[in-house]
N, C-alpha and C positions, 0 to 999 in steps of 0.2 A: 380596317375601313373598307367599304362596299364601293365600287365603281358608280360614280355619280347620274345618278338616269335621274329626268324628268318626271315629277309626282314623288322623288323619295326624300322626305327631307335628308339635307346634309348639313357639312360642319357650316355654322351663318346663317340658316335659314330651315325650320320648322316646317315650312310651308311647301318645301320640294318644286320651287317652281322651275322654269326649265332655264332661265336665264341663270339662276343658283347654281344650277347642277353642272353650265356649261361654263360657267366660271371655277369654278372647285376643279373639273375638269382639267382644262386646259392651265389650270395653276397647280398638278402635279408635276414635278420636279421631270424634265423630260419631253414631257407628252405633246406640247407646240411643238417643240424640234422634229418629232419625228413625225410630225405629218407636214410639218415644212420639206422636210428632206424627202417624204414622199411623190413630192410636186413632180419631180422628174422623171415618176413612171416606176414600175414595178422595181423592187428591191429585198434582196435575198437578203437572211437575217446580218450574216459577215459583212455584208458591202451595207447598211443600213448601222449598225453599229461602228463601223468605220467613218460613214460619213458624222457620225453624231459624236465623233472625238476619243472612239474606242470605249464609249460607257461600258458600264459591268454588264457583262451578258444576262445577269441574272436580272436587275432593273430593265433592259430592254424587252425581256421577256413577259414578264411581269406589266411594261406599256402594253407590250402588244396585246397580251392579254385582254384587258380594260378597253381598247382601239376596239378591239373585235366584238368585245362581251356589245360594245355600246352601238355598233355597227358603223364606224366611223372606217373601218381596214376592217379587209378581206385579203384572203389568200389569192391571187391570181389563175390564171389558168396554165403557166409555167412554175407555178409554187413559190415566188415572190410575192411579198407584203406592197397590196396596189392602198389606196384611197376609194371608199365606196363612191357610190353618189352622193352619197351623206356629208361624207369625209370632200367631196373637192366643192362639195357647196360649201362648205366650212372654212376651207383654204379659201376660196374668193373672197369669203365675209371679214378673214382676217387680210387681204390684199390693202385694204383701207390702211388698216395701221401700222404695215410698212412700210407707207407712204406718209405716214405723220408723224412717226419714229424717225424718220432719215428728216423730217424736218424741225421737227425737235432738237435732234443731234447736230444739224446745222446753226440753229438758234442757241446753243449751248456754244457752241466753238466761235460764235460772234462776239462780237464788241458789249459789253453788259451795258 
C-alpha cells in the first residue's frame, strides 16, 4: 500500500480526495502517536520510539518514512525528527478532538 496523498485514490475512496487520504493517513496504526509525541519539539529516532512505548524499530521507520514522503516531518537541523509546517498545522486541527475525547471519556465514566 502507497502512502496516502491527495488526488490518489485510496482504500474507501476512488475519488483520491484529500479528506480520504488524510483519514487513511492518520488511521495507520502509529502514525497520530507520533506526530503527537512530536509536539514537544525535535526528537531523535531512540527517544521518539521510547516515547511511543518502544514500538518495533522497523514500524517507526517505516512511519517516518510515509510522515516525510507526505511532508507532514522533516529532519531538523540537529538530525532529529521535527513537525513541518504542514505537520504542526495538522497537530492544531487534531487539538479539537483532544478536547472532545477527554469529554467524551468524562461522559462515559458518568451516571448513565
Amino acid at each position: 500500500m502507497g502512502v496516502a496523498k491527495p488526488g490518489v485514490p485510496e482504500q474507501g475512496s476512488r475519488t483520491g480526495k484529500p479528506i480520504m487520504a488524510l483519514l487513511d493517513l492518520l488511521g495507520r496504526r502509529w502514525l497520530a502517536r507520533i506526530i503527537w509525541e512530536l509536539n514537544d519539539g525535535p526528537q531523535t529516532f531512540r527517544a521518539l520510539r521510547t516515547r511511543c512505548d518502544d514500538m518495533s524499530p522497523t514500524v517507526l521507520n517505516a512511519r517516518l518514512s510515509e510522515l516525510r514522503e507526505v511532508r507532514l516531518v522533516e529532519i531538523g537541523p540537529d538530525g532529529g525528527y521535527v513537525l513541518s509546517v504542514a505537520g504542526k498545522a495538522l497537530l492544531d486541527a487534531m487539538l479539537p478532538l483532544m478536547d472532545w475525547a477527554s469529554d467524551w471519556d468524562r461522559a462515559l465514566a458518568g451516571p448513565d
